[in-house]
C-alpha positions in Angstrom: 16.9 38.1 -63.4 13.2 37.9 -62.8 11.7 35.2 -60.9 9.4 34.0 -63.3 9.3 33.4 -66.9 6.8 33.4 -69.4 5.8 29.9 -68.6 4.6 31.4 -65.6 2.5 33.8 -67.0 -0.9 32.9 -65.4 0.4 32.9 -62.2 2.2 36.2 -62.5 -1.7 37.7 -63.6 -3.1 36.1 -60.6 0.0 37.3 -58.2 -0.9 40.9 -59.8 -4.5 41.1 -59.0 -4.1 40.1 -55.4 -1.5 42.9 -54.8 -4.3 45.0 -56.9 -6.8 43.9 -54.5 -4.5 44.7 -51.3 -3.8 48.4 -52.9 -7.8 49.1 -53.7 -8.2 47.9 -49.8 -5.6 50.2 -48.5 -7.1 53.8 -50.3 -10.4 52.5 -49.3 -9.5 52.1 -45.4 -8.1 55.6 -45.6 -11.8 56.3 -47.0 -14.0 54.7 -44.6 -11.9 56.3 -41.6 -12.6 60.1 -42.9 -16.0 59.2 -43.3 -16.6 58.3 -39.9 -14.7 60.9 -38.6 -17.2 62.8 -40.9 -20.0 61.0 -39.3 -21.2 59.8 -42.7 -22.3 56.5 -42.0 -23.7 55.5 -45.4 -20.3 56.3 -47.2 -18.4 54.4 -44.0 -21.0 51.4 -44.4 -20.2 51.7 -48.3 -16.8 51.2 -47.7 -16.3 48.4 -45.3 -18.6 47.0 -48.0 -16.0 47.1 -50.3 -13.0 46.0 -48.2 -14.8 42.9 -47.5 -15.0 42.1 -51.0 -11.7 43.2 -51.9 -10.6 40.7 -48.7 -12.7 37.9 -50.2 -11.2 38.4 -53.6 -7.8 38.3 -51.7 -8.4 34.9 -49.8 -9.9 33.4 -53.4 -6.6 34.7 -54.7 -4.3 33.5 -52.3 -5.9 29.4 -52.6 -5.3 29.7 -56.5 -1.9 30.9 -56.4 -0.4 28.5 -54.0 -2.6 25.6 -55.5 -1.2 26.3 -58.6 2.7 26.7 -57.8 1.9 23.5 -55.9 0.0 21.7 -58.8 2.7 23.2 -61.5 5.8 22.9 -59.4 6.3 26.4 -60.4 9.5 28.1 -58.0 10.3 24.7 -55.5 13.1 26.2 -54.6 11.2 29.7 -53.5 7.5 27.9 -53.1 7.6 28.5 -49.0 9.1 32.0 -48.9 6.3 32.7 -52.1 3.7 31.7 -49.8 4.6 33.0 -46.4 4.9 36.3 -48.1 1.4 36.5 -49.5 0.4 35.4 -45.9 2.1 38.7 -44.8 0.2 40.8 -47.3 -3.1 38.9 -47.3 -2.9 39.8 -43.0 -2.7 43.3 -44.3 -6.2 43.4 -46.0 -7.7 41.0 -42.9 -6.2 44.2 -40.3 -7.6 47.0 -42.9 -11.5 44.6 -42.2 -11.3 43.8 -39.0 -10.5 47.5 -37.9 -13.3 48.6 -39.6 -15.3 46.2 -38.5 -14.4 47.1 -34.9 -15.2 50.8 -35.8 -18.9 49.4 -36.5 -19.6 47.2 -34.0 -18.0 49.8 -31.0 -18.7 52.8 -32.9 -15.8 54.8 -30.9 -16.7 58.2 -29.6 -13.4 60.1 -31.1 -13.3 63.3 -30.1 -13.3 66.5 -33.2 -10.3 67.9 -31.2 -8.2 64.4 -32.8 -10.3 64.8 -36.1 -6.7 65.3 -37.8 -4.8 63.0 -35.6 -6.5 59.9 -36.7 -6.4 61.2 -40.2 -2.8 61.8 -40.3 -2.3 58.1 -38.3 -4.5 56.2 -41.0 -2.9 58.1 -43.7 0.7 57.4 -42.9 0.1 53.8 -41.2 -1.3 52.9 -44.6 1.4 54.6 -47.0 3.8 51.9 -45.2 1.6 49.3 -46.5 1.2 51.3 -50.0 5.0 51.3 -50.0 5.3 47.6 -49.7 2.9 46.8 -53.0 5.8 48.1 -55.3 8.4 46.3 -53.8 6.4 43.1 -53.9 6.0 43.1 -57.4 9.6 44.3 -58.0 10.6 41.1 -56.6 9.1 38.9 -59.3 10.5 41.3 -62.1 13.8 43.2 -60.9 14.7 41.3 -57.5 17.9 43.6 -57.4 15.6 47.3 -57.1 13.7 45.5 -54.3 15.8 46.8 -51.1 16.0 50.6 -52.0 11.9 50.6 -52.4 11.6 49.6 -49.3 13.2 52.3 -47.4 9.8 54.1 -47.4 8.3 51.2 -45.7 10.5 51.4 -42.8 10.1 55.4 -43.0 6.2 55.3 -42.5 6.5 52.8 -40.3 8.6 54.7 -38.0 6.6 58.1 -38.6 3.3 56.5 -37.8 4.8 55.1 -33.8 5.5 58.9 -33.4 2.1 59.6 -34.6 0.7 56.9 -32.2 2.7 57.8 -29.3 2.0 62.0 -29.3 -2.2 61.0 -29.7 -1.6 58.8 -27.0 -0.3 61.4 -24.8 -2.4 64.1 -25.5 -5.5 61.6 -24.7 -4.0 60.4 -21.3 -2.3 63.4 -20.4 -4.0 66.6 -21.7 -7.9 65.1 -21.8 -9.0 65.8 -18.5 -12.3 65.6 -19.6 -12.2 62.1 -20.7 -12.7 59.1 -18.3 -10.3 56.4 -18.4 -13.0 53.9 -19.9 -13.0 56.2 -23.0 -9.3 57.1 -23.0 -8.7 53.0 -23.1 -11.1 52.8 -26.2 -9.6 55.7 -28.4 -5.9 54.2 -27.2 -7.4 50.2 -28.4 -8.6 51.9 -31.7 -5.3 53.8 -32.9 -3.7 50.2 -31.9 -5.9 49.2 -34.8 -5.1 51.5 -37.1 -1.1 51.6 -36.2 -1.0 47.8 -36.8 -1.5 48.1 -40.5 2.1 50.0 -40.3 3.4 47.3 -38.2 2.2 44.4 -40.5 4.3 46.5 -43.1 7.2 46.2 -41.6 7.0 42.6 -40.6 6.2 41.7 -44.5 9.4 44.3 -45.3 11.6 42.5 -43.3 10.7 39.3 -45.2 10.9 40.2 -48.7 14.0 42.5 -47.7 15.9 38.6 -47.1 14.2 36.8 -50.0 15.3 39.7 -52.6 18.9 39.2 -51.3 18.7 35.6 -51.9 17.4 35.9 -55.2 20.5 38.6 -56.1 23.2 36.5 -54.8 
């Protein structure tokens, strides 16, 4: 049984665009990292442009959807899980701006030789998040089918630690070249970048309980 009903229909739109806005941010992030690791600066710039806007829209988003199941006493029962949940997701799109916002201000010298690394960590760090979008919706409008999507979440999750921990290896133990000044920064960076995954998971773990409540 779906959550909401067509009573609920504005609120569903609004719930809609700010997963929308969470998705655009992710395949964005994964943007803006290949073009700095492409030393395009104009194309990075262009795209922390747009996450920030996308964030913006988010936060807007956010205000109007728990004003309005506050104002309309839409889900009482399910109003505080509702709204802790789009806290998870909305610290999603505030990780995907402040790590590119980091990779401005410190502009990180990352070495060609890892060119593919941090590709491959942004890539799968983010497809946990990407997972998540589906399952969120599928709460409001097949509960039951809400588990089984998030399997993947839990997989890229896992898959991007192993990512983490192997480029973390190589740049402490193979990089002689490297100081430790500048193995610390490339390590504080990927910790940026694998936190997206993490913030999956953590938002996973909540809907995984509120879906089986709703079931029941």
């Amino acid at each position: 049984m779906p959550v909401f009903t067509r009573t609920t229909k504005n609120l569903i739109l609004k719930i809609d665009e700010f997963f929308d806005n969470i998705d655009l941010g992710l395949l964005v992030f994964k943007e803006a990292i290949k073009a700095f690791l492409d030393k395009d600066m104009e194309a990075f710039n262009r795209h922390l442009q747009k996450v920030d806007s996308l964030e913006n829209n988010a936060d807007r988003l956010q205000r109007s959807i728990e004003n309005e199941m506050i104002t309309h006493s839409i889900l009482p029962q399910h109003r505080a899980e509702v709204s802790t949940l789009i806290d998870e997701l909305d610290e999603i799109i505030d990780a995907l701006k402040s790590s590119l916002n980091e990779i401005c201000i410190e502009m990180p010298d990352i070495p060609s030789s890892l060119n593919k690394n941090f590709i491959s960590l942004s890539e799968t760090s983010v497809s946990a998040a990407e997972e998540l979008i589906p399952a969120a919706r599928a709460y409001f409008k097949a509960p039951y089918t809400v588990r089984e999507k998030l399997l993947k979440v839990y997989y890229f999750e896992s898959e991007t630690d192993k990512i983490s921990f192997n480029m973390k290896r190589i740049i402490f133990q193979e990089m002689k070249e490297l100081d430790l000044a500048h193995k610390a920064h490339l390590r504080y960076i990927i910790h940026h970048v694998e936190n997206i995954s993490d913030l999956a998971q953590k938002a996973a773990d909540l809907l995984s309980g509120m879906a089986i409540k709703i079931v029941m």
